[in-house]
N, C-alpha and C positions, 0 to 999 in steps of 0.2 A: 627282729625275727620276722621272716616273713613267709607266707603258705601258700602249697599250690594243689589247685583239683583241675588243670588243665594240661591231664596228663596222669601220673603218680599221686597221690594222696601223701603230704609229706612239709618239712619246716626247711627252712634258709635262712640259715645265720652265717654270716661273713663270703654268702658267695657258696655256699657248701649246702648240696643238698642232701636231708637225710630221711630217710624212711622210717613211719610209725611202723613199730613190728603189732603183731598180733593183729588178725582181722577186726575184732568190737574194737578193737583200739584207735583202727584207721577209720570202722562204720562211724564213731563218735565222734571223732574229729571232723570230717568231713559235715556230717550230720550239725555239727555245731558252727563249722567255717560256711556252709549254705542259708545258714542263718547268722550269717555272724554280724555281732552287737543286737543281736532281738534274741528274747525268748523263747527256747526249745522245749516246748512241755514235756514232763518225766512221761507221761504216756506213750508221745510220740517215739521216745529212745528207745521205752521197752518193745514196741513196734520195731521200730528198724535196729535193733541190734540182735532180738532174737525172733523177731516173727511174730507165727500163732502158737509158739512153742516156750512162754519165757519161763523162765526155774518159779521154785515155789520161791524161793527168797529173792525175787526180782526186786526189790527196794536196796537190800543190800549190794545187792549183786553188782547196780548202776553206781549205786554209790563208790564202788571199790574200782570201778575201773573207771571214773571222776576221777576218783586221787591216784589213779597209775599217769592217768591224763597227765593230770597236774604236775607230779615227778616229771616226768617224759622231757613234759618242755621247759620245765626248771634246767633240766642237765643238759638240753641239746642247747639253751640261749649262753650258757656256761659265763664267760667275763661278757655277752655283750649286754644290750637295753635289756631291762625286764622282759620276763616272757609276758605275752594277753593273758591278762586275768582272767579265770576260766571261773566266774560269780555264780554261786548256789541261790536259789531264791525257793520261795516258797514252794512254786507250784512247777519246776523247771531250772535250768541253766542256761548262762549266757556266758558268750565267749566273745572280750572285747576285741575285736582286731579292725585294726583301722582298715578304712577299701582302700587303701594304695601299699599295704602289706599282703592283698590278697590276689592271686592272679587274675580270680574270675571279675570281680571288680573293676582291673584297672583295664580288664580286656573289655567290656563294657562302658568304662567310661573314653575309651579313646575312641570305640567304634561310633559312639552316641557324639562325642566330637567332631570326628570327622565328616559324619554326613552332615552337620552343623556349618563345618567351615568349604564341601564340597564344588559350592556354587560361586563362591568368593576369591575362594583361596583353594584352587585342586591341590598345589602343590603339597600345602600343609595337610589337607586330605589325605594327601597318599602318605604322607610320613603317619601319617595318623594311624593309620591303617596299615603298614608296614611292622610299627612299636607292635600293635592289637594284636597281628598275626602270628607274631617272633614269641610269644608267648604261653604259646601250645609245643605241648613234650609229646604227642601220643594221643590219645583217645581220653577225653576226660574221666576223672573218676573211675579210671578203669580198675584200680582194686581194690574196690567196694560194691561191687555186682550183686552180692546180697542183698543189699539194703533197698529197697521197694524207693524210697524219697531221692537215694542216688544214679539211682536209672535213669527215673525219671526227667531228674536235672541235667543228668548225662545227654539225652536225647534233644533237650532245650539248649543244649550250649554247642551241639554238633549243627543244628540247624543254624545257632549263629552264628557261628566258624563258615559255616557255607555261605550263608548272606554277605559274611565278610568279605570271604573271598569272590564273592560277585561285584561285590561295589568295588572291588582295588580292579579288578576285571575288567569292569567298564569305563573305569575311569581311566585306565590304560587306552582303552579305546576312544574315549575321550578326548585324548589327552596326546591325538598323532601318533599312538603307537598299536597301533593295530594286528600288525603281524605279528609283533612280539607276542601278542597273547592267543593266538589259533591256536596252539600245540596243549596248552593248558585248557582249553575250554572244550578242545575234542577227546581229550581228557575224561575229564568229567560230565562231558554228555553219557557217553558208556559208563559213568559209574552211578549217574543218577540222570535215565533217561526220561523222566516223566516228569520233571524240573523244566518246568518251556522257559525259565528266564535264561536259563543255562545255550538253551538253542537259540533264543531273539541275541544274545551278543555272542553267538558262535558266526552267525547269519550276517549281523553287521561288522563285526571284524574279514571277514571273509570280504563282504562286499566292499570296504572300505579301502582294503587291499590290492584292488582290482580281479576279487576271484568272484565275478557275479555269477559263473553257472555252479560254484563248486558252494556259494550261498543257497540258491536253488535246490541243488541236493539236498544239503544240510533240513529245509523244509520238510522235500516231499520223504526223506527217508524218516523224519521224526511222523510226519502225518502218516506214513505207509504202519507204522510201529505203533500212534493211537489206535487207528480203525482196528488193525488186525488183533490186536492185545486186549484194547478194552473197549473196542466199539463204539467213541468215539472222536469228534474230529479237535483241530485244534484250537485255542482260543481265537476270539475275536480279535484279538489285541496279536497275538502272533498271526493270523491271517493277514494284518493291512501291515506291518514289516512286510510278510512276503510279497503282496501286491504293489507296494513301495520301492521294493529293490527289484522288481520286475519291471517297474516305469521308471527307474534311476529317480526318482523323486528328489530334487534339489537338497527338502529339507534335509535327506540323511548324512550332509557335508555342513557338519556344526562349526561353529568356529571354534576355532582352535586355542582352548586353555595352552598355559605354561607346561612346559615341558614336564614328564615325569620321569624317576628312575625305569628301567626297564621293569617289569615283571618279569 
């Protein structure tokens, strides 16, 4: 059995994915798979399953939808391996799931790999980061909105999903393929314009491509959109790209890693 919160709140057995019904049922789960194999204090649950609003019998209450928990994934693991043991302890619960049964895990261990082997081995980078990417359904955790600790992590895993897809980005550009990726990164300049890493490999795929004045743009229209918006100008670090691709600077012609899939 294996679970995702990259995307749906929900279990996969045999290839089949299926959704926890009732809202506390999915806040729990998740709340338990965000911590999963550690300790989830009984405080913390009563927090995120009902708020500043829990029942007078809040002790019961967690207790009983513990063991709907528990049913749940009994009957959706059906003939396959045991379901994660979903262990009572004293002060809390612990829900064993191994990290290569859980999305967010293995999305994190590959993206942790791949900048690992990026400088070695792009090739296997970009497969790295390919697996990472394929692994999002949606908007994480998006139905458990309630839950204060699922926002949260919601918000942490959107920013890595983006990191992610800046590193496959650039390593496309990296990697001799440079036009392939313009259409994707003018993209995402408009949907996250205040993001300058997003505009420094907008700026060198352009320039790499033979489009130095349409790099140019790409600059002064992001710097026209700090001063005007928030009064100030761009970083240091995207300043000397621009002054770089305005003197055709040698260095910006890397040598050239092993081929990549297109992006």
């Amino acid at each position: 059995m294996k679970f995702t919160v990259l995307g749906s709140v929900g279990a996969v057995v045999d290839g089949r994915f299926s959704a926890i019904s009732g809202t506390r049922q999915r806040i729990l789960l998740a709340t338990l798979l965000i911590r999963a194999g550690r300790l989830v204090p009984t405080e913390q649950l009563y927090t995120e399953l009902w708020g500043d609003n829990p029942p007078d019998t809040v002790e019961n209450a967690l207790q009983a939808h513990v063991s709907r928990l528990r049913r749940t994934l009994r009957q959706l693991a059906g003939s396959s391996p045991a379901a994660p043991a979903l262990i009572t302890q004293a002060s809390g619960y612990v829900l064993d799931v191994a990290p290569d049964d859980l999305d967010m895990s293995v999305f994190r261990d590959r993206l942790t790999r791949s900048r690992l082997a990026v400088e070695n081995d792009p090739a296997q980078a970009g497969r790295l980061l390919d697996e990472a990417l394929s692994l999002w359904q949606g908007a994480p955790l998006q139905d458990v909105t309630a839950s204060a600790l699922c926002r949260s992590v919601a918000l942490q895993l959107d920013e890595e999903y983006l990191a992610a897809l800046e590193d496959k980005l650039e390593l496309g550009i990296r990697c001799n393929q440079p036009a392939s990726t313009i259409s994707e990164l003018r993209r995402l300049s408009v949907i996250h314009p205040w993001r300058e890493r997003i505009t420094e490999l907008l700026m060198l795929a352009l320039y790499l491509s033979g489009r130095q004045a349409e790099a140019v743009e790409a600059y002064n229209t992001a710097r026209t959109r700090l001063i005007d918006e928030l009064g100030m100008e761009p970083s240091p670090q995207l300043k000397r790209l621009f002054r770089e691709i305005l003197n055709q600077e040698p260095s910006l012609h890397l040598p050239s890693p092993p081929q990549l899939q297109p992006v």
